[in-house]
N, C-alpha and C positions, 0 to 999 in steps of 0.2 A: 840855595839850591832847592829845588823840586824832587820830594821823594813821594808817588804815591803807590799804594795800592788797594785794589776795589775786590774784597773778598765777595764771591757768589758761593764758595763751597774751598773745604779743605780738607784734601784726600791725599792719601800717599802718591807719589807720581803728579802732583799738581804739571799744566803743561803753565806756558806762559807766550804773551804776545809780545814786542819790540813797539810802544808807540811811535820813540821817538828815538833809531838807534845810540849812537854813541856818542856821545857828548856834542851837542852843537852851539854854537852858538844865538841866541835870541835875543835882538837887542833894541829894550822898549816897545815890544808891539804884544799885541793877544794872538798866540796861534793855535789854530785848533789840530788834531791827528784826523787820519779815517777813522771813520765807525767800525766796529766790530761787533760782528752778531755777541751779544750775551746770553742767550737762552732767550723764553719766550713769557708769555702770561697768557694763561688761560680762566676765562670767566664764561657763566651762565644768569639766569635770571629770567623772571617773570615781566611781561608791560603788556597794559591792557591800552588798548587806542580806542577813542570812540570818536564816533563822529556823525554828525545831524544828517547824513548825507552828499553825494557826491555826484560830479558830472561826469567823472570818469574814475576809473582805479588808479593810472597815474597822475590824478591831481592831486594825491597825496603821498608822501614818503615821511617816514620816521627813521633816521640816523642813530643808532646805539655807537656811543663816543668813549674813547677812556682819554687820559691826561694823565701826564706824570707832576706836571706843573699847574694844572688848571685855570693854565691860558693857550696849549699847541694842544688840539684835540687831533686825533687819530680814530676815524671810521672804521667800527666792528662788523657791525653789523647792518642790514637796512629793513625796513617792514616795509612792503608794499598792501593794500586792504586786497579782499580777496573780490568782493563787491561793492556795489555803488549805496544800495541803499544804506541808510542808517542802521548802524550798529557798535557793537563792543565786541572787539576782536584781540585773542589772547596770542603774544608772541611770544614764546622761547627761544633766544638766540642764543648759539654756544658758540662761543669764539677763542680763536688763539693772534693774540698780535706779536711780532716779533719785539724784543730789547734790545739797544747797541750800547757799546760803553764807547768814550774814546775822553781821550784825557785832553786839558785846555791848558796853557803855560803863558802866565801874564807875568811881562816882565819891566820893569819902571828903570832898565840900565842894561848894561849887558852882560847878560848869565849863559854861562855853557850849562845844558841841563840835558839829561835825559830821562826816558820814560819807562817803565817794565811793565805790563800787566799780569800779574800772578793768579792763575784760576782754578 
């Protein structure tokens, strides 16, 4: 049997979600639940972009990424140049990307399981 839970904080009055209600049955497959929002990430930072020149402002873009796995990137932010000629241009992006949690149940027979999420 599948028992998890995924602490982000623990306070009196904790609430909780139902991934996966009351016992069901899962027999040999991988299922996954919905996502559910879990709070968010918030980041800032310094990038200097330079560049020998340009034909236009949007021939160029720069993409600020985050990764929880660092292979599925998720788009923060974007720099566009402000002009064509050559230069060093400084970008400050502040960003918040949302978190989901959702629980995944692999089963090699057949398991009645359910799921809680405690937050």
């Amino acid at each position: 049997m599948l028992l998890a839970c995924f602490g982000l904080g623990i306070w009196a009055g904790a609430s909780s979600y139902t991934f996966i209600g009351t016992l069901q049955t899962v027999n040999n497959t991988t299922s996954n639940s919905t996502g559910l929002a879990a709070g968010t990430y918030s980041g800032s930072g310094s990038f200097y972009v330079q560049n020998a020149g340009l034909t236009a402002t949007n021939a160029l873009r720069v993409n600020v990424q985050i990764s929880a796995d660092n292979t599925n990137f998720l788009t923060v932010a974007t720099y566009w140049p402000a002009v064509t000629n050559a230069t060093v241009e400084a970008f400050y992006p502040s960003f918040t990307a949302p978190l989901y949690v959702r629980a995944q149940v692999v089963t090699t027979n057949s398991v009645q399981v359910g799921v809680v999420y405690t937050y």
